[in-house]
Short mmCIF file of the C-alpha atoms (twelve columns), coordinates in Angstrom:
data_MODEL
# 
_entry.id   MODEL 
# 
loop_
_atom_site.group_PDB 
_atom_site.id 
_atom_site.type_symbol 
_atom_site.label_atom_id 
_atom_site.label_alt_id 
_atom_site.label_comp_id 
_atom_site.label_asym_id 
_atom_site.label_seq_id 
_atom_site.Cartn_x 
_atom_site.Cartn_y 
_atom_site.Cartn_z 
_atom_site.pdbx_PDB_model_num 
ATOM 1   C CA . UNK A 1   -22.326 124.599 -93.410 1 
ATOM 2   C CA . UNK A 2   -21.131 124.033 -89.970 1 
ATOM 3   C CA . UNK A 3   -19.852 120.632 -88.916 1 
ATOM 4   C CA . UNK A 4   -21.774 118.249 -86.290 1 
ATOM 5   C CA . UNK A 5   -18.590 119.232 -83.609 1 
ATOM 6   C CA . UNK A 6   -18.823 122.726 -84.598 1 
ATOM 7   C CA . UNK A 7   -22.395 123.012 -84.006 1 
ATOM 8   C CA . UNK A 8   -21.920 120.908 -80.691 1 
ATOM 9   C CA . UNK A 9   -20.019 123.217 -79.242 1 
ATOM 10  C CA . UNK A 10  -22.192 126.521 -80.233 1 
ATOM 11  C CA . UNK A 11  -24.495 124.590 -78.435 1 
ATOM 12  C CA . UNK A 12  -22.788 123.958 -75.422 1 
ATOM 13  C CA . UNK A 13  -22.100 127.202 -75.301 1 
ATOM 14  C CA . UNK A 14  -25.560 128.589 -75.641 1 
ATOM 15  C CA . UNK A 15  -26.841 126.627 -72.677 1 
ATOM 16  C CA . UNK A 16  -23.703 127.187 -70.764 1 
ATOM 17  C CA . UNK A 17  -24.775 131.103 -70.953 1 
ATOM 18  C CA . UNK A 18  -28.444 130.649 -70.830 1 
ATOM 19  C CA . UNK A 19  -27.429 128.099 -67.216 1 
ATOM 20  C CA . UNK A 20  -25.924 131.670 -65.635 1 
ATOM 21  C CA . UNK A 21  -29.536 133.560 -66.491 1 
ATOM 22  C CA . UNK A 22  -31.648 132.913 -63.310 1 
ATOM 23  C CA . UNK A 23  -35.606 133.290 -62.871 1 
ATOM 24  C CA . UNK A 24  -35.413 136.035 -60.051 1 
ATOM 25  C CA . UNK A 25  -38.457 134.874 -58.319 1 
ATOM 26  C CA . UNK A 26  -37.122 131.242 -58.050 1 
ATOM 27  C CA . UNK A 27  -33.628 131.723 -57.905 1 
ATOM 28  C CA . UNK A 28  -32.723 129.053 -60.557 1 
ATOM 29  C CA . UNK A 29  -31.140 128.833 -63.896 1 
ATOM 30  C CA . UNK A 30  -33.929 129.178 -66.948 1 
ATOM 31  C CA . UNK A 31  -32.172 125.677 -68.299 1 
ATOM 32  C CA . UNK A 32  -32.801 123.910 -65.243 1 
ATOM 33  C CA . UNK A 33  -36.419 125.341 -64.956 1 
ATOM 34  C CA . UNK A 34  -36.887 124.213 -68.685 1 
ATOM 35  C CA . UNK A 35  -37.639 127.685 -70.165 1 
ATOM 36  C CA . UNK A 36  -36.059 126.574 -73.260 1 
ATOM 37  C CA . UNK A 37  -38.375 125.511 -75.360 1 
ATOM 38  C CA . UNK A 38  -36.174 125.420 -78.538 1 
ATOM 39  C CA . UNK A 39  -32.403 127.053 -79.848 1 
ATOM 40  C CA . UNK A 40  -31.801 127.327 -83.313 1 
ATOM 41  C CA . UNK A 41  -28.141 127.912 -83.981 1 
ATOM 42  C CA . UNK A 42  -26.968 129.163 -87.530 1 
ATOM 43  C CA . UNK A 43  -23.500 130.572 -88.225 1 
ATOM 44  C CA . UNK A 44  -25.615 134.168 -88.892 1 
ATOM 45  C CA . UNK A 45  -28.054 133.761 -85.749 1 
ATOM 46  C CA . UNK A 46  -28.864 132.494 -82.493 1 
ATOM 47  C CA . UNK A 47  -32.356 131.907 -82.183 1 
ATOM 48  C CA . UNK A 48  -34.178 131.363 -78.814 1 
ATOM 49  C CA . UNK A 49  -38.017 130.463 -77.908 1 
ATOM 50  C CA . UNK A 50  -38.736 130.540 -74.038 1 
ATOM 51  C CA . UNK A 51  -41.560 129.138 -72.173 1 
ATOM 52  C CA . UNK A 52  -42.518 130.950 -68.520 1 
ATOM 53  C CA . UNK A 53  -43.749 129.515 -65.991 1 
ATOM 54  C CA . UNK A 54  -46.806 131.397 -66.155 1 
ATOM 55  C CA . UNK A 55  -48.744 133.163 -69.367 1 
ATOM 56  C CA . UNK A 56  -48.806 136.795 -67.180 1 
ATOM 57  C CA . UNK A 57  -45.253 136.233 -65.800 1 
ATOM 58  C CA . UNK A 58  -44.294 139.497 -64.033 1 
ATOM 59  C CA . UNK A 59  -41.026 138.775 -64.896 1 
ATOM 60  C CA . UNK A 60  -40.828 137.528 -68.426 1 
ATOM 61  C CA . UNK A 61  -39.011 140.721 -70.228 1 
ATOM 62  C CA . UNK A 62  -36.629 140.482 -67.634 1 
ATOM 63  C CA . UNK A 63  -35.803 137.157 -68.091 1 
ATOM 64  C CA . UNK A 64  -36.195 137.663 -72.098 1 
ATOM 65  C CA . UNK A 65  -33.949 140.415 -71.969 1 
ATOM 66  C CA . UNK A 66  -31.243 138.703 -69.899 1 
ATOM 67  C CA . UNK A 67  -31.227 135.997 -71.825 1 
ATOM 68  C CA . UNK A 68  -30.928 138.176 -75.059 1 
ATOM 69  C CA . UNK A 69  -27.864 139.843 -73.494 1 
ATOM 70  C CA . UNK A 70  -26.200 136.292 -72.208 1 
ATOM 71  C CA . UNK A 71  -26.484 135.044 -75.947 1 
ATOM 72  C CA . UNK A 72  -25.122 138.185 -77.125 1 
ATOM 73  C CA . UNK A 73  -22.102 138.174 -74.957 1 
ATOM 74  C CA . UNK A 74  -21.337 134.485 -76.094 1 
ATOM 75  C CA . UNK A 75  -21.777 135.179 -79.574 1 
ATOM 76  C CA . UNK A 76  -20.747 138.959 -80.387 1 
ATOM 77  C CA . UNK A 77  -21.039 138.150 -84.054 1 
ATOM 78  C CA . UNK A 78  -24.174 136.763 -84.325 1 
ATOM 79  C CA . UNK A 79  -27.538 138.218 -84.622 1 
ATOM 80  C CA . UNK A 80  -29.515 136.984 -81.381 1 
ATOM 81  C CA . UNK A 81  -33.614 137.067 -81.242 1 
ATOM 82  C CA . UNK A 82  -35.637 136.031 -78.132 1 
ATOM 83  C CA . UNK A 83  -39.167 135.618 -78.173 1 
ATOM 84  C CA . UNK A 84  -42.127 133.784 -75.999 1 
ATOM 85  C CA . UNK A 85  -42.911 130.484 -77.225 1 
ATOM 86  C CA . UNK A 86  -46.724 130.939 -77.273 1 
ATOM 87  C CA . UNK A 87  -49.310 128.643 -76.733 1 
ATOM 88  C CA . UNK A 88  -46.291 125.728 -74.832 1 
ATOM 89  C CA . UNK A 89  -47.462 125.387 -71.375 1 
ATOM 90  C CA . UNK A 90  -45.070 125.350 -68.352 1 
ATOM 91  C CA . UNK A 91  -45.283 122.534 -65.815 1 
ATOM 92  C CA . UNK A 92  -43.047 120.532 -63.613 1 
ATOM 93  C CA . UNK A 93  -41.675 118.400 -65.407 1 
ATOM 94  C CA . UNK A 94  -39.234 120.505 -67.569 1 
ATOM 95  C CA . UNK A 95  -37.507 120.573 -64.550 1 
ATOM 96  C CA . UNK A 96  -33.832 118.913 -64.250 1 
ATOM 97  C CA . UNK A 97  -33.496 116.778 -62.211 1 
ATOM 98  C CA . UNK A 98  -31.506 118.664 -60.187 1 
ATOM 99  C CA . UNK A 99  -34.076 121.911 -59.666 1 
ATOM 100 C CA . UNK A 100 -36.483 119.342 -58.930 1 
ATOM 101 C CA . UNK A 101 -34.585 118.367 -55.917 1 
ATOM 102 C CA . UNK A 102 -33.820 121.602 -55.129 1 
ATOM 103 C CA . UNK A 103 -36.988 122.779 -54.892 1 
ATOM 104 C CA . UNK A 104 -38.785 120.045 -53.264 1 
ATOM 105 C CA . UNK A 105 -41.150 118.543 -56.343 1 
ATOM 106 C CA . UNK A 106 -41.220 114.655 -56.350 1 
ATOM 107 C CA . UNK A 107 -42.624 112.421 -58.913 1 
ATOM 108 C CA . UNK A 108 -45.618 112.579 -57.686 1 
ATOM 109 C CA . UNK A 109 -46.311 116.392 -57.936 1 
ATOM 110 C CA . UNK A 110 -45.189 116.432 -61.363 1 
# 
């Protein structure tokens, strides 16, 4: 079993590799646009569910795939699987703080 620091880190360094995979329409990192909808992290497997911004999102398997290869670079000896998260709608405010500045969406909108 991996310890609480261990599994910390894994972490960090999950989201540190998702944070470089950017939505090519938008131009921001799949973290910041809250695409993750949940990471499982074993010592066997990386497991990632992603939410899109739309349900016909023309650029989903891109995204997907990208992701799938940023997790795989991190973690060579791991098996990595990235799916959809069906049915978990997309909206506004799974947006950091940050991309929410960045692209103009105030309290408000959200």
């Amino acid at each position: 079993m991996e310890t609480n620091e261990t599994f910390d880190a894994d972490r960090r360094r999950a989201l540190d590799a998702l944070g470089r995979v950017n939505d090519p329409e938008i131009g921001e990192s799949i973290v910041d646009l809250g695409l993750v909808e949940t990471l499982d992290i074993t010592p066997a497997r990386i497991a990632l569910a992603l939410v899109f911004t739309s349900p016909t999102c023309p650029m989903g398997d891109a995204i997907a795939d990208e992701a799938w290869q940023a997790l795989q670079q991190a973690f060579p000896d791991r098996e990595v699987q990235v799916e959809e998260a069906l049915g978990v709608p997309w909206d506004p405010s799974r947006l950091s703080e940050g991309a929410r500045e960045r692209l103009g969406w105030n309290d408000r909108q959200a």
